[in-house]
GUFIZA-309211 format. One record per residue (C-alpha): residue in one letter; x, y, z. Coordinates in pm, whole numbers, plus 32768, in hexadecimal, padded with zeros to 4 digits. Layout:
BEGIN
aXYZ/...
END
This chain:
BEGIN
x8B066A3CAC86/x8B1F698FAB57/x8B6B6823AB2E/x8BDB6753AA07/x8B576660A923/x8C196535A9F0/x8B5065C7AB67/x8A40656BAAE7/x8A8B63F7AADB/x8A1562F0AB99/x8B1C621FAC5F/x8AE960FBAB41/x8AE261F6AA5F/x8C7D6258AAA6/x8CC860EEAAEE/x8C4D6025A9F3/x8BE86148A8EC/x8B07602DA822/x8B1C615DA6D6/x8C8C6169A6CF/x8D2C606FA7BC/x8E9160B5A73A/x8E6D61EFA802/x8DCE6133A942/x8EA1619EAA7E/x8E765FF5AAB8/x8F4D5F97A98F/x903E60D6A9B2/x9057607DAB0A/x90CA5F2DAAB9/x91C35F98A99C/x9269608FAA84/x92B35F49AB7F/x931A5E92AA5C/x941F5F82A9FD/x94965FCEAB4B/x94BD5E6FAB8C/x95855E44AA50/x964D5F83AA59/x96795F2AABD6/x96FE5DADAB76/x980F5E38AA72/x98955F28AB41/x98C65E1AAC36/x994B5D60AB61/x9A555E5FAACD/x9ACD5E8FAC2E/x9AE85D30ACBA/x9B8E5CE9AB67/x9C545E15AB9B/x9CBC5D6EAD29/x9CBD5BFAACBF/x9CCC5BA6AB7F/x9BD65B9CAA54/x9B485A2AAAA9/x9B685A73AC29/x9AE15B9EAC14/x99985B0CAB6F/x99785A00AC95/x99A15B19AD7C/x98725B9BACD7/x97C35A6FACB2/x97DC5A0DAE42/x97475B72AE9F/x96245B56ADD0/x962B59D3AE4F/x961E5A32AFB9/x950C5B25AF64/x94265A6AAEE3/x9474593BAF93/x94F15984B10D/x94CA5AFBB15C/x932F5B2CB0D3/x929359E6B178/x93815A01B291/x93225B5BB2E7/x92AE5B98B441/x918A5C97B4B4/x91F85C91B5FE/x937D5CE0B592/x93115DF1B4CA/x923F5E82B5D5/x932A5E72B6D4/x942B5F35B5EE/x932F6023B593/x9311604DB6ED/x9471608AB6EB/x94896190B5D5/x93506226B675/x9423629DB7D0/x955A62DCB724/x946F63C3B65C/x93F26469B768/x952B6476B84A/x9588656FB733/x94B86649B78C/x93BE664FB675/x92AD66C1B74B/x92E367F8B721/x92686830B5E3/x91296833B658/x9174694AB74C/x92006A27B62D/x90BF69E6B576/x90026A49B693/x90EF6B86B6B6/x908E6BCBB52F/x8F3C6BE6B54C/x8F536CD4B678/x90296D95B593/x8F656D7FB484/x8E136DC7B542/x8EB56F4AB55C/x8F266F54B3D8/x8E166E9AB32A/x8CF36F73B2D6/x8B876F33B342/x8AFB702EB24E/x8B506F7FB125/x8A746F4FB009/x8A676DB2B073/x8B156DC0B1E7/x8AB56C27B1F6/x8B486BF9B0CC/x8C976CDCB134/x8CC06BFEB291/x8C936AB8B209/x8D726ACCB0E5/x8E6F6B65B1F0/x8E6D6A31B2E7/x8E636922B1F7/x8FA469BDB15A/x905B69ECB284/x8FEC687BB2F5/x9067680BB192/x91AF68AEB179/x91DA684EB309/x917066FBB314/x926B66C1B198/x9375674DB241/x93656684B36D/x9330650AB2A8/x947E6582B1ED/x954365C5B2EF/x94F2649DB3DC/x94EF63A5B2DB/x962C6425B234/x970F644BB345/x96916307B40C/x973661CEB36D/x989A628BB2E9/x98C2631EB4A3/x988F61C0B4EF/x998A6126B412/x9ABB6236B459/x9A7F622DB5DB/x9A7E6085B5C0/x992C606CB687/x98885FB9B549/x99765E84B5A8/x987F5E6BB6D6/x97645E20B5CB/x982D5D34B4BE/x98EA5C3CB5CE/x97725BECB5FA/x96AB5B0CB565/x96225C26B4A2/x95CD5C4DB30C/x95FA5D66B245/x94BB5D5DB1EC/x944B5D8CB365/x95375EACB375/x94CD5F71B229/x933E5F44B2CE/x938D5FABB42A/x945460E5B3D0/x93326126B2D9/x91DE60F0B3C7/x92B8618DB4E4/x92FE62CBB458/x91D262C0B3D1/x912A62B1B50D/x91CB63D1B5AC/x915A64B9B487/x8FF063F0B4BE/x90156460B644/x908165DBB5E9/x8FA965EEB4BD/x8E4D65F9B58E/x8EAA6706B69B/x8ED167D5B53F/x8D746772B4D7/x8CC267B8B5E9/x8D70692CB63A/x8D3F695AB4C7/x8BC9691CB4F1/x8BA569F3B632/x8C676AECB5A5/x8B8B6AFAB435/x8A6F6B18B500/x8AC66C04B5E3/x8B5F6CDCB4FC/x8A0A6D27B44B/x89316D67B573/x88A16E8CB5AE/x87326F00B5D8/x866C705EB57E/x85CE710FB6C7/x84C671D5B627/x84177228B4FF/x83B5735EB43E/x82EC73D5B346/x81AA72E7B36B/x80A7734BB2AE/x7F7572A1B28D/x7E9E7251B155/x7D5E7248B0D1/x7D5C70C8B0AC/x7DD970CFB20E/x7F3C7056B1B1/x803D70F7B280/x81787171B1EF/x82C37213B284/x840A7221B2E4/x8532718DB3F1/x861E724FB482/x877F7273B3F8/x88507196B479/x899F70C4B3F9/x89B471F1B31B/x884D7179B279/x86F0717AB299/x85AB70B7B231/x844570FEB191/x83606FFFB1D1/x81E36FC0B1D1/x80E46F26B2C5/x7F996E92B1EC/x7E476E7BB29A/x7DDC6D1AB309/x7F6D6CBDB350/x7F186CCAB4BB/x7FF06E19B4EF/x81426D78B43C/x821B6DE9B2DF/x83806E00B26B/x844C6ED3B226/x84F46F1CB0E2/x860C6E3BB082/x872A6F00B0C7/x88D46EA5B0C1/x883B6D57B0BC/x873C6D2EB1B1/x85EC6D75B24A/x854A6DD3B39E/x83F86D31B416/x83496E81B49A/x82166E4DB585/x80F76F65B5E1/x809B6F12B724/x7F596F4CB7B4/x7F9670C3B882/x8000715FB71B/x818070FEB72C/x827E704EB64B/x837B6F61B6B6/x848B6ED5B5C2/x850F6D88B5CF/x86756D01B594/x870F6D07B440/x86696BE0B374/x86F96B69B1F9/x88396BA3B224/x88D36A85B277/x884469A6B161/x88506836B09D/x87A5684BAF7C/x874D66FDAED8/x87236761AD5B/x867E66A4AC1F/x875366D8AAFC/x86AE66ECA9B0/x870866ADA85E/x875567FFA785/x8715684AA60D/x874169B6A57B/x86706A46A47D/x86F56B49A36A/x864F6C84A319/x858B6BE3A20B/x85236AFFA31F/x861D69BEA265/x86A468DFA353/x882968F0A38B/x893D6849A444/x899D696AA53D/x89186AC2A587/x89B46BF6A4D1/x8B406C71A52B/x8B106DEDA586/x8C6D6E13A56F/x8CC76E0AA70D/x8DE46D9EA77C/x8DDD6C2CA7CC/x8E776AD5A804/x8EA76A1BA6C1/x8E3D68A1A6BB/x8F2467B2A73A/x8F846641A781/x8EDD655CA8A1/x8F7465A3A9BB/x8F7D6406AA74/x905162F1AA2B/x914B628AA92E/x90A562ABA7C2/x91B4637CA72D/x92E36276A78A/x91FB6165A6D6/x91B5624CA59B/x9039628FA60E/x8FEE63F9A5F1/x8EC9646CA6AB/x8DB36566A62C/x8D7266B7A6B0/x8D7166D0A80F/x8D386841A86A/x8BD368E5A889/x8BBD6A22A83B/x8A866B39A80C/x89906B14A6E7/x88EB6C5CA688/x87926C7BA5F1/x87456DB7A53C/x861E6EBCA5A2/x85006F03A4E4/x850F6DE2A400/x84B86C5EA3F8/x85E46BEBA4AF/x859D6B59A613/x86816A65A6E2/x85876927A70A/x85BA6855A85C/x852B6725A884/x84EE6688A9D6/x84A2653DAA2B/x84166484AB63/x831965A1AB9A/x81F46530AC48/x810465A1AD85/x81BE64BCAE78/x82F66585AE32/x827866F6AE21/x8156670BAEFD/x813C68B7AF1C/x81AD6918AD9F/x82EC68DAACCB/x84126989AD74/x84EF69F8AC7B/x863B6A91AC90/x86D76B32AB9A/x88766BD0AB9B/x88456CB3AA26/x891E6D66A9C3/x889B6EA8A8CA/x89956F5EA7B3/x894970ADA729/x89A27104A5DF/x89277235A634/x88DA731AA76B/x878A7311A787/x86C27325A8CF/x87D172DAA9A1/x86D2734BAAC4/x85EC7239AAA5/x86B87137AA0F/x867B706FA8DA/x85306F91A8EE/x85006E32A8BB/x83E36D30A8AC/x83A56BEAA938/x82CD6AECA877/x823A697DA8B8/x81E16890A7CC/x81826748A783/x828B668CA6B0/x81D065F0A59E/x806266C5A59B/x80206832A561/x7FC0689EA6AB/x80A96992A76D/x80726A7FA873/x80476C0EA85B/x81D86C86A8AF/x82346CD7A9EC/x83196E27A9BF/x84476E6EAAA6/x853F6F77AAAE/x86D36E93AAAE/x87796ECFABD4/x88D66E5FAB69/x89CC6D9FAC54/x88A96D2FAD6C/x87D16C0EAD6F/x86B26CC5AD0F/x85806BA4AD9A/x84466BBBAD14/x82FC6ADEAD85/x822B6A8AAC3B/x80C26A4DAC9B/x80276902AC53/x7ECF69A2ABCB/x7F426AC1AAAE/x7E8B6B41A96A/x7EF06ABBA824/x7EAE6A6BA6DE/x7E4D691FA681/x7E4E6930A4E7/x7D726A4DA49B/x7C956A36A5DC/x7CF86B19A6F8/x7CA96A75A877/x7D476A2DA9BA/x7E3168F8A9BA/x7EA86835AAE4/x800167BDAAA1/x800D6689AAF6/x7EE6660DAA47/x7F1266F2A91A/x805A6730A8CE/x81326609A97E/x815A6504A884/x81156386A8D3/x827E6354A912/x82826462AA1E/x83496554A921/x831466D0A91A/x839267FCA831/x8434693DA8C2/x844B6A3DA7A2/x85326B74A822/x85356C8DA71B/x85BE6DF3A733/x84936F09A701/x85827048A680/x85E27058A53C/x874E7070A501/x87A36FDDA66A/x88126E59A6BE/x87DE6D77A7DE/x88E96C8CA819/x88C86B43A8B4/x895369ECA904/x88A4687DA93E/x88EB68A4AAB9/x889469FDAABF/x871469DEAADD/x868D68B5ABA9/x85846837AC6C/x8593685DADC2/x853966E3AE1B/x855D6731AFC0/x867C679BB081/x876266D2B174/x8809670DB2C4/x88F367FDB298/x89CB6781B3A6/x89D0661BB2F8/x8A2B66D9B1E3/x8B896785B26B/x8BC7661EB316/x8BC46585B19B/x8CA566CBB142/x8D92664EB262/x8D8064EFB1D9/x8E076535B0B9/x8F1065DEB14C/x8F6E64B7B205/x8F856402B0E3/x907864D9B053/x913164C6B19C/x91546351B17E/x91B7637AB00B/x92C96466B07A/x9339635FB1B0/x9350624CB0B2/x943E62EEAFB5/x950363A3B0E3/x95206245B166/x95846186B03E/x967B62AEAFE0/x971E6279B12A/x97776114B0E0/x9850615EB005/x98CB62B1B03D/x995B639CB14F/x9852648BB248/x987B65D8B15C/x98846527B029/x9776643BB063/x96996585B0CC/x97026648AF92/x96A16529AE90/x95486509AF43/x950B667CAF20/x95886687ADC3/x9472658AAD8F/x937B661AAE6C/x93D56768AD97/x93C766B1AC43/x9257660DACB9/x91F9676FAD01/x929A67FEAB86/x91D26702AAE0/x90A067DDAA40/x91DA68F8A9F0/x92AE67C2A937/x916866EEA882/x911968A1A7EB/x926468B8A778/x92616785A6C8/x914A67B5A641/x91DF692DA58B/x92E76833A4F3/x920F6734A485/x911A6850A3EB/x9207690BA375/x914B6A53A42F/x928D6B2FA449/x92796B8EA5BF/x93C76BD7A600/x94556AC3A5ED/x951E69C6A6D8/x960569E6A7C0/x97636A52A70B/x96986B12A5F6/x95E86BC3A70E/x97406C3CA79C/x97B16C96A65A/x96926D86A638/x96D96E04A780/x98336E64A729/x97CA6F0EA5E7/x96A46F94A67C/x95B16EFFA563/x942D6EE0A588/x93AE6D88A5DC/x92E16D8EA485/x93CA6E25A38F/x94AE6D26A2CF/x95EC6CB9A380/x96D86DB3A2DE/x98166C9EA2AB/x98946BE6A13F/x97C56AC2A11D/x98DC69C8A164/x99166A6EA2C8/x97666A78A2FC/x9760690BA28D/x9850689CA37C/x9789694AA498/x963668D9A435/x96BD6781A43A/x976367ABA584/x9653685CA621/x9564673FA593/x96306631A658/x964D66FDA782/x94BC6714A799/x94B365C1A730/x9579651EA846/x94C46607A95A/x938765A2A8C2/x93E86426A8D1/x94216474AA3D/x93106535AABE/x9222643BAA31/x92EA6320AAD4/x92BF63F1AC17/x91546456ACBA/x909E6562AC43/x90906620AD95/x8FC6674EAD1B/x8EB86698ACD5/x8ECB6606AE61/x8F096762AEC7/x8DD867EEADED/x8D0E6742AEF1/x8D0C6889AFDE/x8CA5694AAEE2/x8B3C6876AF02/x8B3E68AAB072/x8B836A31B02A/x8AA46A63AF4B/x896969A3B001/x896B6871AF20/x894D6716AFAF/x8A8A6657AF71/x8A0B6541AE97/x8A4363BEAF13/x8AAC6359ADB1/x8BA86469ADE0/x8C4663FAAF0C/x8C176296AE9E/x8D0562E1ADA3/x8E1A637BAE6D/x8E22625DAF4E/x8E52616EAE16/x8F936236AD9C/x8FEE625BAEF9/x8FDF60D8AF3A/x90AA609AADFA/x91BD618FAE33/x91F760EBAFA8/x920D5F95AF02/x92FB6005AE08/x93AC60D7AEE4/x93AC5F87B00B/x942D5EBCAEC9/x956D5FC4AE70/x95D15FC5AFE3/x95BC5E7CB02E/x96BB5E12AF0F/x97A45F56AF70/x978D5EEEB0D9/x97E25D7BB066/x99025DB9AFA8/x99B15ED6B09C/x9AC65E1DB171/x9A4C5E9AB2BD/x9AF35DB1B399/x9C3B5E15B2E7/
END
């Protein structure tokens, strides 16, 4: 997994961004209300003028927002809006919602036959599965409900049962909202826990017997598990461990394998699968084969994701244009000077008691065969940050596309200036300020190591890993509610169908966003990438490559550039006007991939969550207001 320069921010950090506040998600935030609010006051005015009269029609305005402000906000009852919640909460369920959580059940039976157990990752396989089928599921279910609701209400003439009341419209927009969003609440945890029963018994398994032990000189006993789960396990048993070892770490986990007493082995349950890892993010510099600093590792040519715009917010509709916002793989060359320097702060005894766990993700790039049996080498340095004292490298052999952990000892051999001794690490080459250097360098000449700032971390502890999928499912809840307030306000103002095909268009838009904010970017760059929409169906027709020149007269290619730049210019004023959704989705991909879900993370979500509902509650409440329901 790797994660962008904005993950790494602290919740502050994306609110208030103190460096560059005109990109803060506080002040976008607030000019995305703004211009809603004004957009939303002109259209009402153009159609009361359009009913009334132009002076009419701007008292008809003025008494709405009048009302608002003064009557239907202070006046607003928490018992009213609970009891209609209430209300929209049976209606929900006399629709028989509840069965989507028997289909989900039905889909993991289903998919306990097709998904398979001898993957390379299996945890990583059934996670990913259930938190997309809960996603897609739970989405589908907040637009429908929340769609359909308030337009079935107002054809069949039961809403008149609501209005003749002494009821506000604000009470009405925040009962259909928390009610609906209850029932998803109610559904949405049956999913969680058969999701978590069905992870973790998907993975379990054992080994019977063992093979192959030999024992050593030293005493150390070595061997092997039976095959089962179409794999097996090596693993060694040290003298003085009081008859226990592990196994070898393989499709992701380990087995705790005992020697008993009468001469026998018995092997425990699988162990490190099912993981949180809590990881300490360093800061990365690269160093050029002449061993000169530089700004980014070396481009090997791959295939990759060009830099684009930041991804939250409304900076491009305020003429703000972000910095680069992708992360992508740095290479450092073999056999040279270059090395990809980490540094690590917060290191001290009371956080890594046993050794520095590190965890690297590298990726390695040939530009030549080589010894593709033993795989190209790499090293593994410490060193102080300001003195010359660094540790003797640690070498390793990349294992591309795992989380390949290693445990750095806290007593190593080193070189402090010219004098070779042992040095402890926390006295010798921690500085004061708790910082520590991380040099990774490639060992074969002609070979590169490729790697990103959250692709080698400390390993500061691990979490729960069922508090992790419950912060997975959070998030999807969050989205659910997201999806119930547009569904909702869309239905105030529109019929069932077409009130549940604008909230998927926006769902769909919020999900296009990283696709539209790349394309932009191409424009803006001038990268020729194919380009837009019409230009990109022209070359269809005439069956052109993507990075050849358009072949048209100039007048005819000017005319489409400028078309196609409008096009991509109007979608991208929209998808950053909606929420980023990939970025809530990209949460499961933590949980898959045994990272722990970071608080700032979700702290964020439920931020833009919170302001979409209140925007959202604002649109509906005026539509509602200004439909003639009674007529």
């Amino acid at each position: 997994m790797t994660l962008q320069p904005d993950d790494f921010w602290s919740f502050y950090e994306w609110l208030m961004r103190p460096d560059a506040f005109l990109e803060s998600a506080l002040l976008q935030g607030v000019v995305l209300f703004v211009l809603a609010i004004v957009l939303g006051l002109i259209g009402g005015y153009i159609i009361s003028a359009a009913r009334y009269g132009p002076s009419e029609g701007f008292y008809a305005v003025a008494r709405v927002v009048r009302d608002l402000v003064r009557f239907d906000l202070p006046g607003t009852s928490a018992r009213r809006v609970l009891a209609l919640a209430r209300l929209a909460f049976k209606e929900a369920i006399r629709r028989r919602v509840l069965f989507v959580v028997g289909l989900f059940v039905v889909g993991l039976l289903l998919a306990g036959w097709y998904l398979n157990p001898e993957s390379d990752d299996p945890a990583r396989l059934y996670i990913s599965f259930v938190l997309t089928a809960t996603n897609y599921l739970i989405l589908a279910l907040a637009l429908f409900i929340s769609a359909f609701s308030l337009p079935a209400d107002i054809k069949s003439k039961t809403i008149y049962t609501i209005v003749t009341k002494p009821v506000r419209p604000t009470e009405i927009v925040l009962g259909r909202m928390l009610g609906f969003v209850g029932v998803g609440t109610m559904i949405l945890i049956p999913m969680g826990l058969a999701s978590y029963l069905f992870v973790t018994r998907g993975i379990r398994h054992t080994h019977l017997e063992v093979a192959d032990v030999e024992e050593l000189s030293s005493g150390r006993l070595e061997g092997e598990t039976d095959f089962r789960n179409g794999h097996s396990h090596g693993f060694t048993i040290d003298p003085g461990t009081g008859g226990l070892g592990l196994t070898d770490m393989v499709r992701g986990h380990r087995h705790v394998v005992t020697h008993r007493e009468d001469g026998t082995f018995s092997i425990g349950p699988v162990t490190g699968a099912l993981r949180a890892r809590i990881p300490s993010y360093g800061e990365i510099q690269f160093y050029d084969r002449q061993g000169d600093e530089q700004d980014a590792g070396i481009d090997v040519g791959n295939e990759k994701v060009q830099e684009g715009y930041g991804s939250a917010g409304i900076s491009r509709l305020v003429g703000v244009t972000k910095g680069p916002r992708r992360a992508e793989h740095g290479y450092v060359e073999g056999g040279t000077l270059g090395v990809a320097e980490f540094t690590f702060h917060d290191v001290t005894p009371a956080r890594y008691l046993d050794g520095l766990p590190l965890d690297m993700s590298i990726r390695a790039y040939r530009s030549f065969k080589g010894d593709i049996v033993t795989g190209i080498r790499g090293s593994i340095t410490m060193k102080h940050p300001q003195k010359s004292i660094s540790s003797n490298p640690i070498t390793f052999i990349v294992d591309e596309y795992t989380v390949d952990e290693k445990l750095l000892p806290l007593s190593i051999e080193g070189t402090d200036g010219n004098e070779t001794r042992m040095l402890n690490v926390f006295e010798d080459l921690v500085d004061e300020n708790g910082d520590l250097m991380i040099q990774i360098r490639c060992l074969d000449s002609g070979q590169y190591l490729g790697v990103t700032k959250s692709g080698v971390y400390l390993r500061a502890g691990e979490n729960s890993f069922a508090w992790n999928l419950t912060k997975a499912y959070i998030s999807i809840w969050l989205q659910m509610t997201m999806v119930t307030a547009f569904g909702v306000m869309f239905s105030t103002f529109l019929s069932g169908p077409v009130a549940m095909v604008a909230t998927f268009v926006c769902v769909l838009l919020g999900f296009s966003a990283e696709q539209v904010y790349d394309t932009r970017f191409y424009i803006d760059s001038g990268v020729d990438r194919g380009g837009g929409p019409i230009e990109s169906m022209v070359r269809l027709l005439k069956q052109d490559a993507m990075t050849t020149q358009l072949d048209v007269d100039a007048l005819a290619g000017k005319v489409i550039q400028t078309a196609d730049a409008g096009i991509v210019y109007t979608l991208d004023a929209i998808a950053t006007a909606l929420p980023n959704l990939p970025k809530m989705v990209g949460t499961a991909e933590y949980a898959a991939s045994g990272f722990d879900i970071f608080g700032a993370l979700l702290a964020r979500h439920a931020a833009a969550t919170l302001g979409y509902c209140i925007l959202a509650f604002m649109v509906s409440y005026f539509f509602l207001k200004s439909r003639e329901i009674a007529a």
